[in-house]
N, C-alpha and C positions, 0 to 999 in steps of 0.2 A: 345337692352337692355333697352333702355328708355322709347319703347313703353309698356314692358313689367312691367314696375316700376309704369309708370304711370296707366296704367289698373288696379294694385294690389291697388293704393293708391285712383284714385275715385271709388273703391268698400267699402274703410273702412269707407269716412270721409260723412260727411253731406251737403258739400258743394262743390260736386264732380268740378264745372264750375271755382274753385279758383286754383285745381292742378294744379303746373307746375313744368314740370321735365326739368332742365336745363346741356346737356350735353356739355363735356368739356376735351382736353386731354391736360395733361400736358407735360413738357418738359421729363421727364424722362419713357414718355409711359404709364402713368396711368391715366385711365379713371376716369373723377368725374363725381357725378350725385349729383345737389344741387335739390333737392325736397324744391319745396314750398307750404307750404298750409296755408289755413285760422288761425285766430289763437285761433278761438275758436273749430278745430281739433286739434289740437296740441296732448292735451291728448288722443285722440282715435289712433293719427299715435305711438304717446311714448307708450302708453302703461301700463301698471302697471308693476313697475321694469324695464321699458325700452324692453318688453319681443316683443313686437311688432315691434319695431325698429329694432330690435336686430333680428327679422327673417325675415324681407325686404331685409335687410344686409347680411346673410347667406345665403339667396336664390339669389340674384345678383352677390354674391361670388360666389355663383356656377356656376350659368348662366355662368362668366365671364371665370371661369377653364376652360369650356367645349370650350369659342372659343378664350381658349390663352392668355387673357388678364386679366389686374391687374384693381380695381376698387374700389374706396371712395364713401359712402354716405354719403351725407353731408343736414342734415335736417335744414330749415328756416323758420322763421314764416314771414308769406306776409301777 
């Protein structure tokens, strides 16, 4: 899942060599994925209305369904 998040994410941004997707399980069995990128991506990962973020999210939800597990995106500017 995280190779898959970070392939989506240096295809969007401009400065593909800053992603970095940091994976993480919590105590309660849910997976987190803190994405970092540049911060002058920011706007190209968010999106307009968030509409971009918001289907990174949707599609690693599903990713996640499909092999059983629960999953948080958690976006950061580096």
């Amino acid at each position: 899942m995280k190779d898959f998040v970070e392939n989506l994410l240096k295809t969007i941004v401009d400065s593909p060599d800053k992603v970095v997707v940091n994976e993480s399980l919590d105590t309660s069995g849910v997976t987190n994925l803190e994405l970092v990128v540049a911060p002058l991506d920011m706007g190209k990962v968010i999106g307009k209305g968030g509409k971009i973020i918001k289907a990174i999210r949707d599609l690693t939800r599903i990713l996640a369904v499909k092999q059983n597990r629960r999953v948080n995106v958690i976006l950061k500017e580096g």
